[in-house]
N, C-alpha and C positions, 0 to 999 in steps of 0.2 A: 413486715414482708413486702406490701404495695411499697413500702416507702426505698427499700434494697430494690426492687423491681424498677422502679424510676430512675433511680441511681442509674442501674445499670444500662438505660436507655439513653440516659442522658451523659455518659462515657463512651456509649459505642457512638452518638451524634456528632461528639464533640472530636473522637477520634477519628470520624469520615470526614468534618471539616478541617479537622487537620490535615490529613491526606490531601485532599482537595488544595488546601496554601501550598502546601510542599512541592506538589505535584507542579503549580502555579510559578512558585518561585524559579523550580528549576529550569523550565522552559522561560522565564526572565532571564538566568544567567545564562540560560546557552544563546539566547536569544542578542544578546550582550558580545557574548564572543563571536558570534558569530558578523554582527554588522560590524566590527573590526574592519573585515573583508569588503565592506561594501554591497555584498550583493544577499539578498533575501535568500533563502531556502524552498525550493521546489520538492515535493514529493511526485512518486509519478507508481501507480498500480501497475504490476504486470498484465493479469490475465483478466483478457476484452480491454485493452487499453494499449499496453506495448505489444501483446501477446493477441494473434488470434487463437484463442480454446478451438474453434470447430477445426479448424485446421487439420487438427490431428487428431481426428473423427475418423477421416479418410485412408489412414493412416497407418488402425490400427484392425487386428483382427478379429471379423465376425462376430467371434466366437467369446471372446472378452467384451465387445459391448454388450450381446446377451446379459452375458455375467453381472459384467457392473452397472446394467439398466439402470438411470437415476439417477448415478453417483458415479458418473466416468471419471472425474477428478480424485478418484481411487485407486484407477487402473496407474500400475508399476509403468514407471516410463515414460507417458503420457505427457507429461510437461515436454521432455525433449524432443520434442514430434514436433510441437508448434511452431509455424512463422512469425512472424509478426505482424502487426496493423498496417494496415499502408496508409504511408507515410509516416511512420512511428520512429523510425529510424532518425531521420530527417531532422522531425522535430525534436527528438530526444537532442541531438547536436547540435542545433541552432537553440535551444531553450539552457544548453550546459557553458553557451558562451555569456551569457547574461544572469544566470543566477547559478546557486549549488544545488546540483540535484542528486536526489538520491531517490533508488529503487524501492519503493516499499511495498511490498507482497507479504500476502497470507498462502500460507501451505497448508492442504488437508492433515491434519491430526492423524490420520489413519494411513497416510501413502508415505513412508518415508523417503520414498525415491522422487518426491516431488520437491524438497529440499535441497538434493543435489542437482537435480535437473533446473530447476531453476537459477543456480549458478552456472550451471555449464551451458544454458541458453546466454545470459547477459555476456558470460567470454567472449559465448559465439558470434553475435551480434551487437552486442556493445562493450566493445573493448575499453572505450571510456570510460564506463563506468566501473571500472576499478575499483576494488574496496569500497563500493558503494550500492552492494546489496543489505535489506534490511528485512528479515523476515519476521512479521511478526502479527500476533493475534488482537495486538491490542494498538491498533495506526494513532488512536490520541493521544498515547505516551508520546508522539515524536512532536518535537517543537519545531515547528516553519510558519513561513507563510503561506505557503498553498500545497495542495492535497488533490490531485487528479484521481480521480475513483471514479467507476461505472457502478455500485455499489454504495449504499447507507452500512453496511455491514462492518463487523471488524472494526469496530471504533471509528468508523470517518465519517458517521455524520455528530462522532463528539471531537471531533480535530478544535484545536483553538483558532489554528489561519483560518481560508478561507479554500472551502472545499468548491473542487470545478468537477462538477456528474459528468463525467465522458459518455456520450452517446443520448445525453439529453436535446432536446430542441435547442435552447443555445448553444452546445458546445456538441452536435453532433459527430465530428470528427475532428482530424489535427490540426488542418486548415486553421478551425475557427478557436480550437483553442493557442495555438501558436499566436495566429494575431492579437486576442484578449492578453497575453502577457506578455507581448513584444514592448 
């Protein structure tokens, strides 16, 4: 019985580190197709990053932030309300002439109108970014080189590139992260 019990520990190990190479290889071969192009791969967070959230605090009514005290990233809608960062714009254009960028956002599990608003925000505002929304729970499945997040959450502080904290001491705002990857 110990000795099936190891077995079976020693299967589910061997199965993680499997996962683990696979996981590994395939951000090799995308990693692969992708320098074809020349230019490295940019991730870039929505919200507190291209998105200001408080924004659309202002926005909404009373009566619903009572409600969703806590957990306003629940209230219906609430994605399409927001502006953007300033200077977000800007940099999103001047960083899409130099590398491949793409959108990567998490949506609350519980709002499902945060999935659509968050598409009908990038049309709104970044028309560039075309087909180049990525929503998802897990950001270290995506293989690049860099990782813009104002968050450790949602997989980015497991990214393989190299993750840039938006709103930290060095990279306080767009300014200084545009110059660090110019």
């Amino acid at each position: 019985n110990k000795f099936h019990n190891i077995n079976k520990l020693l299967n589910i190990e061997l199965i993680k580190g499997l996962l683990l190479f696979l996981e590994g290889l395939n951000c090799f071969i995308v990693s692969l197709k992708i320098k074809r192009s020349n230019m490295k791969t940019l991730y870039i967070d929505m919200d507190n990053v291209l998105v200001d959230f408080k924004t659309a605090l202002n926005k909404v009514d009373k009566k619903l932030l009572d409600e969703y005290e806590g957990h306003y990233d629940d209230i219906p809608g609430i994605f399409s309300l927001m502006e953007p960062m300033e200077g977000a714009i800007e940099a999103f254009e001047e960083l899409n002439k130099i590398y491949n960028v793409y959108i990567l956002s998490t949506a609350p599990w519980e709002n499902p109108t945060a999935w659509s608003d968050k598409l009908l925000w990038v049309k709104k505002y970044l028309p560039l970014a075309y087909k180049r929304l990525i929503i998802s729970h897990n950001k270290h499945l995506n293989c690049g080189d860099y990782l813009i997040d104002d968050r450790l959450k949602n997989g980015a502080d497991k990214f393989r590139g190299e993750l840039i904290l938006f709103g930290s001491e060095k990279f306080p705002n767009w300014q200084k992260v545009v110059e660090y990857l110019r």
